[in-house]
C-alpha positions as YAML, in Angstrom:
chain: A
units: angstrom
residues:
- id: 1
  name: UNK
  ca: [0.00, 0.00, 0.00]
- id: 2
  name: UNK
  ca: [1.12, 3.74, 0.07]
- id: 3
  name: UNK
  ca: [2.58, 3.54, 3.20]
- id: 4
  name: UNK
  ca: [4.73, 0.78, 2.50]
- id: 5
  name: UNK
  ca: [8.17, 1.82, 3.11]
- id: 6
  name: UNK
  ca: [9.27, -0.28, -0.25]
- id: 7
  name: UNK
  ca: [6.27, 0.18, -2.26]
- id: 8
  name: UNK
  ca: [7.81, -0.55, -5.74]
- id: 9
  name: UNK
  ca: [4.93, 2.05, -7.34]
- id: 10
  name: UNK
  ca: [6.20, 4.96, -4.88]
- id: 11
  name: UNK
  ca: [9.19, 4.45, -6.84]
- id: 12
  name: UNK
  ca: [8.81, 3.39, -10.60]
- id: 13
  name: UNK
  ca: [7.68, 6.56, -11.82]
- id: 14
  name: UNK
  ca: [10.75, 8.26, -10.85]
- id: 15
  name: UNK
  ca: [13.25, 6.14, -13.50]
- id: 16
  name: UNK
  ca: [14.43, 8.22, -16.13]
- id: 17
  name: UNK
  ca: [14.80, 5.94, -18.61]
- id: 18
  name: UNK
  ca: [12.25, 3.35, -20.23]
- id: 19
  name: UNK
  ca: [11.85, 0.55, -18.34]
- id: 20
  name: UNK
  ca: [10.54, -3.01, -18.61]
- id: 21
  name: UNK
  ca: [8.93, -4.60, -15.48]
- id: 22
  name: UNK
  ca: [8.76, -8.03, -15.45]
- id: 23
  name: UNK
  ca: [6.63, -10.91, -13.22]
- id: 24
  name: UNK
  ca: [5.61, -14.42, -13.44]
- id: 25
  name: UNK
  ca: [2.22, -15.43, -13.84]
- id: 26
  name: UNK
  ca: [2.44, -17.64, -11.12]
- id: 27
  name: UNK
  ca: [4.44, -15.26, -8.75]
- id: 28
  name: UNK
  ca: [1.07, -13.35, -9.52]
- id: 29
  name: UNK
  ca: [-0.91, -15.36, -8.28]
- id: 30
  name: UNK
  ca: [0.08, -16.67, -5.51]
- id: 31
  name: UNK
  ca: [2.11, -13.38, -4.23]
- id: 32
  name: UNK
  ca: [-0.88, -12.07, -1.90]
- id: 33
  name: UNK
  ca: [-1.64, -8.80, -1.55]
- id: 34
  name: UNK
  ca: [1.94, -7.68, -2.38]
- id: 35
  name: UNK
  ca: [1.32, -8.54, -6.10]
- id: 36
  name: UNK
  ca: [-2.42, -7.65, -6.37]
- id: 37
  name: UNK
  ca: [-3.00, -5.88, -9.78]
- id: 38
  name: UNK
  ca: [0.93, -4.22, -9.78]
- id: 39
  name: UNK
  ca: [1.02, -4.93, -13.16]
- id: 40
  name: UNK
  ca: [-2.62, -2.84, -14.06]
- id: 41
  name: UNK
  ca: [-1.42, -0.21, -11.40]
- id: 42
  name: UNK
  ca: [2.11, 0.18, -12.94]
- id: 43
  name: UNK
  ca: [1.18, 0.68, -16.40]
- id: 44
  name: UNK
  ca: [-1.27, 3.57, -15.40]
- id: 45
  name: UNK
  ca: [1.51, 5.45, -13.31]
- id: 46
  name: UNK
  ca: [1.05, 8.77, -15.47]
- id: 47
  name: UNK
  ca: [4.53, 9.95, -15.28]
- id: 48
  name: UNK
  ca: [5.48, 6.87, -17.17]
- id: 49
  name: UNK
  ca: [3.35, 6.69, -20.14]
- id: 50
  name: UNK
  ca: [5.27, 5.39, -22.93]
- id: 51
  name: UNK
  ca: [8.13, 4.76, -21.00]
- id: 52
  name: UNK
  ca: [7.39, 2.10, -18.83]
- id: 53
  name: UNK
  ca: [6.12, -1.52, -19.96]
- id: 54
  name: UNK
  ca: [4.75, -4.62, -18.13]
- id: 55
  name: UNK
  ca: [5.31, -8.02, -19.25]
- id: 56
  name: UNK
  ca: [3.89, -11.26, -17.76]
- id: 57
  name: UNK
  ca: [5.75, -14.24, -18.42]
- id: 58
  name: UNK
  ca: [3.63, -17.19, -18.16]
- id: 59
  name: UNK
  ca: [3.79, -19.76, -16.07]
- id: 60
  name: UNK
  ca: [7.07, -18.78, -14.12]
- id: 61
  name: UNK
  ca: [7.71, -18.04, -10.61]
- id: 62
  name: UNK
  ca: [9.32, -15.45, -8.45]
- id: 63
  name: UNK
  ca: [12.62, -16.95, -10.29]
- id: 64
  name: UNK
  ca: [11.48, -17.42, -13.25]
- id: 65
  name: UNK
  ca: [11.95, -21.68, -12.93]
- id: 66
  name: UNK
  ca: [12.36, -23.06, -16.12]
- id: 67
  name: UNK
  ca: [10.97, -20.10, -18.02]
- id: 68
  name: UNK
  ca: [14.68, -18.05, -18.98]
- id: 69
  name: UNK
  ca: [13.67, -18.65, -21.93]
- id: 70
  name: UNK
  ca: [10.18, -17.27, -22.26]
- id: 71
  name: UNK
  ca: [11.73, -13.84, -20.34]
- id: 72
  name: UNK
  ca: [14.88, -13.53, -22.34]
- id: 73
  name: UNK
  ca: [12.06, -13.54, -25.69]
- id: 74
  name: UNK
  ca: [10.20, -10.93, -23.94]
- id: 75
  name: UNK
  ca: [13.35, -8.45, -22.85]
- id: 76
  name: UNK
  ca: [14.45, -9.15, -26.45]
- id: 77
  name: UNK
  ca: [11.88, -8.11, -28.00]
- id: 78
  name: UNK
  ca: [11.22, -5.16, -25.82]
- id: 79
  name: UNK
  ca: [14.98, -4.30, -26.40]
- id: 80
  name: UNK
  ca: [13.73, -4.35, -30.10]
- id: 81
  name: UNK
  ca: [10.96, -2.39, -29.66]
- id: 82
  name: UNK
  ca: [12.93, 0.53, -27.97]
- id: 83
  name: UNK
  ca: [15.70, 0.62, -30.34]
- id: 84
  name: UNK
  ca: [13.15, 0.41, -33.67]
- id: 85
  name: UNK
  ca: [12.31, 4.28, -34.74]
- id: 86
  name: UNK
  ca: [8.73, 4.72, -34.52]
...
């Protein structure tokens, strides 16, 4: 919540450079109230529009177990997608 000392959405809109947040599906949905709709709630930070992108990898864990390849598609293509002129 807000008054988390380490709420990660107190902080994300302050990067200065476009940035790619990450989570697995399951870490999703089993994470509790710490990972309740962070993805929905970081891709409407205002500050960030544009800027700042959310990807769900699916079916991986906190750690991502046996999914490295499923994230390193996704940061690749995001890569891509930053680098590619508009």
């Amino acid at each position: 919540g807000p008054a988390e000392r380490y709420n990660i959405l107190s902080f994300a809109g302050r990067v200065a450079v476009p940035a790619l947040f990450t989570y697995g599906s399951k870490e999703l949905d089993t994470g509790g109230i710490a990972f309740a709709g962070l993805p929905e709630s970081l891709a409407r930070l205002p500050e960030k529009r544009g800027a700042l992108d959310v990807e769900v990898i699916f079916g991986a864990d906190h750690n991502y177990t046996g999914c490295a390849e499923s994230l390193a598609a996704a940061m690749s293509k995001w890569i891509r997608s930053r680098l590619t002129p508009a």
